[in-house]
C-alpha positions in Angstrom: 0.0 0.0 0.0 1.2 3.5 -1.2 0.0 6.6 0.5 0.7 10.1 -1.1 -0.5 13.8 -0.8 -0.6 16.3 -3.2 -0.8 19.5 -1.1 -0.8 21.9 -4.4 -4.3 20.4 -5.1 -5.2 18.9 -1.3 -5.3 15.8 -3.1 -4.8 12.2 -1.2 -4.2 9.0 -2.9 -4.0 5.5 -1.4 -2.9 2.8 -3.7 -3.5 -0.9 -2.4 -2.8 -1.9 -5.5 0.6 -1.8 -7.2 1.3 -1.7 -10.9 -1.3 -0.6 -13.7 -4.5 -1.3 -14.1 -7.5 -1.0 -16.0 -9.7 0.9 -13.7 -13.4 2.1 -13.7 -13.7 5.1 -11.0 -16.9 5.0 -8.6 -18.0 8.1 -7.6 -19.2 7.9 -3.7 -19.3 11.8 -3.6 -17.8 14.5 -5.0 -14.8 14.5 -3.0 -14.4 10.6 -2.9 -13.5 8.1 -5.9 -13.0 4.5 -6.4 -10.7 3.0 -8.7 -12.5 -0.6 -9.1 -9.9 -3.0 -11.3 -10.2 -6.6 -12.8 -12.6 -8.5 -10.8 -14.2 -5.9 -8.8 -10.4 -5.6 -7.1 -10.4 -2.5 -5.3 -7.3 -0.6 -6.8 -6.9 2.9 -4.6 -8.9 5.6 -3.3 -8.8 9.3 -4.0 -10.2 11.5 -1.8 -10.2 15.3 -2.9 -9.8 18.4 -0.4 -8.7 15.8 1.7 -7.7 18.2 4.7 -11.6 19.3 5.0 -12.6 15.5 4.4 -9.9 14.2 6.7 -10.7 17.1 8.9 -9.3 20.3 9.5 -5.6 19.3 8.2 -5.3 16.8 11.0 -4.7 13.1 9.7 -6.7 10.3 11.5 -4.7 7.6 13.4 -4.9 4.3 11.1 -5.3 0.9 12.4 -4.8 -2.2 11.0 -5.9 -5.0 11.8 -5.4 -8.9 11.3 -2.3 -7.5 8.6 0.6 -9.4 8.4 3.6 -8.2 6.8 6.9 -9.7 5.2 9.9 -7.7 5.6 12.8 -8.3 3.3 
């Protein structure tokens, strides 16, 4: 997973997906989009004026849960 911010915009991005792919964008509201790939694989989500959606410039604590990860 890739995470990245675009402040000349206010534009976040996060990519579960690497690579390219074919996407289809589903538009849940006007500041959040879908990028839905192959197989209804949920590629990344863009949010737009993501410091009022996120709220007020402050970035939520994330939690993940039931994630393992391989470190090389």
């Amino acid at each position: 997973m890739k995470i990245s911010y675009d402040s000349e915009v206010d534009a976040l991005y996060i990519r579960l997906v690497e690579g390219k792919h074919q996407c289809r964008t589903l538009q849940l509201t006007d500041e959040i989009a879908l990028n839905i790939g192959e197989n209804e694989l949920l590629i990344g989500i863009e949010i737009l004026d993501a410091k009022e959606v996120l709220g007020a410039g402050s970035i939520p604590n994330v939690v993940l849960e039931n994630v393992s990860f391989t470190v090389a």
